[in-house]
C-alpha positions as CSV (number, residue, x, y, z in Angstrom):
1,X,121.6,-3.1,-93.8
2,X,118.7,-3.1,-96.2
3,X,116.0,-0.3,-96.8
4,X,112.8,-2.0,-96.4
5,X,109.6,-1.2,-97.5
6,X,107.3,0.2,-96.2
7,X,103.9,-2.0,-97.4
8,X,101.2,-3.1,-95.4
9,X,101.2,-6.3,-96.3
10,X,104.5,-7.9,-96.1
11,X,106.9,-7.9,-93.2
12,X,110.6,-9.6,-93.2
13,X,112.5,-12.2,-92.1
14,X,116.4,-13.4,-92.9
15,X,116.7,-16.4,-95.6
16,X,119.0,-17.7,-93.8
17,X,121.4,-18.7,-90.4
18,X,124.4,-16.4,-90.2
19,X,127.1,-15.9,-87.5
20,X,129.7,-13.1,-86.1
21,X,132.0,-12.7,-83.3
22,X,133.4,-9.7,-81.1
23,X,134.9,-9.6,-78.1
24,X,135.3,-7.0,-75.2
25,X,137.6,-6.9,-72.6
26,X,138.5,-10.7,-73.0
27,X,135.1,-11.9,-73.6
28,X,134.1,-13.2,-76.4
29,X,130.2,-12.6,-77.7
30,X,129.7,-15.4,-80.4
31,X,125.9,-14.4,-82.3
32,X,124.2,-16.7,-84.6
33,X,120.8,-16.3,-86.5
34,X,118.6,-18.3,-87.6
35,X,114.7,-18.3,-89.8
36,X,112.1,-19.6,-87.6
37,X,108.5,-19.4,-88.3
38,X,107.7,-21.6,-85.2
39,X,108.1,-21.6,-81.8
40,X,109.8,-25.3,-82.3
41,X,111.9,-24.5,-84.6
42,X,113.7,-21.7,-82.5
43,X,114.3,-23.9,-80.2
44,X,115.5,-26.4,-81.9
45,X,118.2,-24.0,-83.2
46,X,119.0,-23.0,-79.9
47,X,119.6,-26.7,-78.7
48,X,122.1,-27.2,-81.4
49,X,123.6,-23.9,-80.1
50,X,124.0,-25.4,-77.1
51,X,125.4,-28.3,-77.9
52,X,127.8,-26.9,-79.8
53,X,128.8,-24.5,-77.3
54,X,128.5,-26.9,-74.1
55,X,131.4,-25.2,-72.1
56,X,130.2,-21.7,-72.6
57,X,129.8,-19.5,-70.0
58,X,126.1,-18.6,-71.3
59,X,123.8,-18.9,-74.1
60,X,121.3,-16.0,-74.4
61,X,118.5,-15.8,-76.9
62,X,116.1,-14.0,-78.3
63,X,113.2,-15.0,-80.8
64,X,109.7,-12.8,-82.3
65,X,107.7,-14.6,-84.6
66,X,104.5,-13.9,-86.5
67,X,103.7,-11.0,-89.1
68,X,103.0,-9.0,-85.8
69,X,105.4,-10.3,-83.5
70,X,103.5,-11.0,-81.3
71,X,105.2,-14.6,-80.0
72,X,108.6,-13.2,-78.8
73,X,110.8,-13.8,-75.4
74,X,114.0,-12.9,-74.1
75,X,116.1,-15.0,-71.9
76,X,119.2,-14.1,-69.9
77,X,120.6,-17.3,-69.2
78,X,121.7,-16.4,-66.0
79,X,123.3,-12.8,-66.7
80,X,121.8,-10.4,-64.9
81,X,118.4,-9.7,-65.4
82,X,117.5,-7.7,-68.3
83,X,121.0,-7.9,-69.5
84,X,121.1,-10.0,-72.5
85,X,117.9,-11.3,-73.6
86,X,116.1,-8.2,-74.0
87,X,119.0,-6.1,-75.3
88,X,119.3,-9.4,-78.5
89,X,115.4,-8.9,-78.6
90,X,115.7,-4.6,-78.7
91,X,117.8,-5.7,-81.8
92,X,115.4,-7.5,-83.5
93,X,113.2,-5.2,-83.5
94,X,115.4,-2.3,-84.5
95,X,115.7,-4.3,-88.0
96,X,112.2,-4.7,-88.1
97,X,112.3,-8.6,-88.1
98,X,110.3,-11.0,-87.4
99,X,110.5,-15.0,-87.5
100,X,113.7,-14.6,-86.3
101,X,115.9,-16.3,-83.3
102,X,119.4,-15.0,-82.6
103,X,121.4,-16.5,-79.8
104,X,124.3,-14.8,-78.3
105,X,127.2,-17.2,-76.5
106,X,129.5,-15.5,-74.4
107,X,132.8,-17.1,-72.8
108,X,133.8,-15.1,-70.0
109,X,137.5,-13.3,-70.1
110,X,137.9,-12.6,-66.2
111,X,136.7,-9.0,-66.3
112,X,133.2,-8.0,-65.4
113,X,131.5,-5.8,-67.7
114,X,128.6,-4.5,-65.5
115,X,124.8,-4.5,-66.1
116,X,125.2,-1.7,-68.6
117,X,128.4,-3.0,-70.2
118,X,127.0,-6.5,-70.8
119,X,123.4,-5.0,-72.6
120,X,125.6,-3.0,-74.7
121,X,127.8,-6.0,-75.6
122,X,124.9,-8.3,-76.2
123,X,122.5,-5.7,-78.2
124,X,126.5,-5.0,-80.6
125,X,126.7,-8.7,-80.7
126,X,123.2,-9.4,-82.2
127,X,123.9,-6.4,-84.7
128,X,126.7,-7.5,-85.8
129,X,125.1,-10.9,-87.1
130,X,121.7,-9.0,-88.0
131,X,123.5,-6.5,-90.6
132,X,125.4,-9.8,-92.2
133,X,122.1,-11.3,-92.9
134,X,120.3,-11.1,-96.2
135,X,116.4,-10.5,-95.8
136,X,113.6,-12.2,-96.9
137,X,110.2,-10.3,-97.7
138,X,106.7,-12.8,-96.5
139,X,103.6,-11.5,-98.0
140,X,100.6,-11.5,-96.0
141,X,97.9,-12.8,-98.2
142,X,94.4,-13.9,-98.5
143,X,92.9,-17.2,-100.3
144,X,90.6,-16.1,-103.3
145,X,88.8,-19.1,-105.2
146,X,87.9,-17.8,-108.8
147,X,85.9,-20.0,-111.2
148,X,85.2,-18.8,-114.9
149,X,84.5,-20.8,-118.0
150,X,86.9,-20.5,-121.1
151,X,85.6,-17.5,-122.4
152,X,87.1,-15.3,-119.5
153,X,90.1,-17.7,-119.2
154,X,92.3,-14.5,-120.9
155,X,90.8,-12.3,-118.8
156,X,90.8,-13.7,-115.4
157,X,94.8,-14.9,-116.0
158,X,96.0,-11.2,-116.4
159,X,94.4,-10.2,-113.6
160,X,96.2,-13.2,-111.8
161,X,99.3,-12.3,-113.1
162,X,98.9,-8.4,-112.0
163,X,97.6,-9.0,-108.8
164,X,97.9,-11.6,-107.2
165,X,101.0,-12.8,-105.1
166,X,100.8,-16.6,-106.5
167,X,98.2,-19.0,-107.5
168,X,97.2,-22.3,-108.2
169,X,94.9,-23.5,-111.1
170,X,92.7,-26.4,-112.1
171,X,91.3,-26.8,-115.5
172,X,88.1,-29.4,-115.9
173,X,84.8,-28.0,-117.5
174,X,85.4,-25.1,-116.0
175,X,88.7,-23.4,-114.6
176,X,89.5,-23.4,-111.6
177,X,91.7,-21.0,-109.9
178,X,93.1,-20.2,-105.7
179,X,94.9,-17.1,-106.1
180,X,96.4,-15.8,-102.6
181,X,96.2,-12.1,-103.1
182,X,97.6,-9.2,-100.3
183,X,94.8,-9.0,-97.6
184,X,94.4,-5.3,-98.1
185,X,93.6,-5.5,-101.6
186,X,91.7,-9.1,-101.6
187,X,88.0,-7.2,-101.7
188,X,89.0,-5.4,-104.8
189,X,91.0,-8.2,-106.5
190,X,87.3,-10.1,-106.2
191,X,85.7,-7.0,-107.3
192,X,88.3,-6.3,-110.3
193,X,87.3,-9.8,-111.6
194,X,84.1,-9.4,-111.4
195,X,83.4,-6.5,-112.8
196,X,86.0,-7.7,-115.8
197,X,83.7,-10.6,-116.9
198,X,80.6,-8.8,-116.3
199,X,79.7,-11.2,-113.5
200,X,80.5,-14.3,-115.8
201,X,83.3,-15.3,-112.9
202,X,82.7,-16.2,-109.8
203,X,85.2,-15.4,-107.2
204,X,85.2,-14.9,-103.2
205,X,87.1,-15.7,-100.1
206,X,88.7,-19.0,-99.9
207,X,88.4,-20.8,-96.5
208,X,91.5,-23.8,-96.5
């Protein structure tokens, strides 16, 4: 599992699906994971899921989306309640995800785990696929519009290039620039440019 940091404006997701399997006592737990930045997109995952595993005894998911996680359920599928889907979902969160779906399939082996036993066997089985999975940092950023004439062009582009996450540029008269800068620092990025060209550039907030 990956150490990840600790900034305020990024969070993580997994770049992409990943499965595992375990079984206990002659049930088999089969976890997959999957990126999802939507609601619809979860669930289509979780239809292919189920169509691939049509004769299983239960398909139990979990999904949090959002840099606070603030979209999320848990379903059971039919195990007992609080059983499966929040145990996959308590696993999420332990790897500080987000964006995320992981379904758990079980086929039943004859022998009853118990309520305990089965939340156990659901929270390994969503571990297990979680620690396979490579993670993916998503900056939270804000939309800056910069214009400057070619006199600052020098100037402005450093600045671009040390602080900001990405940007796009337009070049006409003047130049044109939509830099998408980490929220916390977006008032002093417009401040730092600025202040640079002595109030030649103009920058501020971007509304798409």
């Amino acid at each position: 599992m990956e150490t990840l940091s600790k900034e305020v404006d990024i969070y993580y997701t997994i770049d992409k699906a990943e499965s595992a399997e375990i079984k206990i006592l002659g049930s088999r737990f089969i976890s997959h994971a999957n990126n999802s930045s939507s609601k619809d997109i979860a669930m289509d995952f979780l239809q292919n899921i189920k169509e691939q595993y049509h004769d299983a005894t239960h398909n139990c998911f979990a999904y949090k989306i959002g840099k606070d996680g603030l979209e999320f359920r848990a379903v059971d599928d039919g195990e007992p309640s609080g059983s499966a889907g929040k145990p996959i979902l308590f696993s999420i969160n332990k790897h500080k995800l987000s964006d995320v779906i992981v379904v758990v399939t079980r086929y039943f082996g004859g022998k009853k785990l118990g309520v305990g036993g089965l939340a156990r066997a659901y929270s390994q089985a969503a571990d297990e696929v979680l620690q396979k999975c490579n993670y993916k940092k998503i900056n939270i950023t804000t939309p800056v519009k910069i214009i400057c004439t070619y006199e600052d062009l020098d100037i402005v582009k450093r600045i671009l290039s040390s602080d900001s996450v990405s940007y796009e540029e337009k070049y006409h008269d003047v130049a044109e620039f939509v830099a998408h800068v980490s929220t916390s620092k977006s008032k002093l990025f417009i401040d730092n440019i600025i202040s640079a060209t002595r109030g030649r550039a103009g920058a501020n907030l971007f509304n798409v």
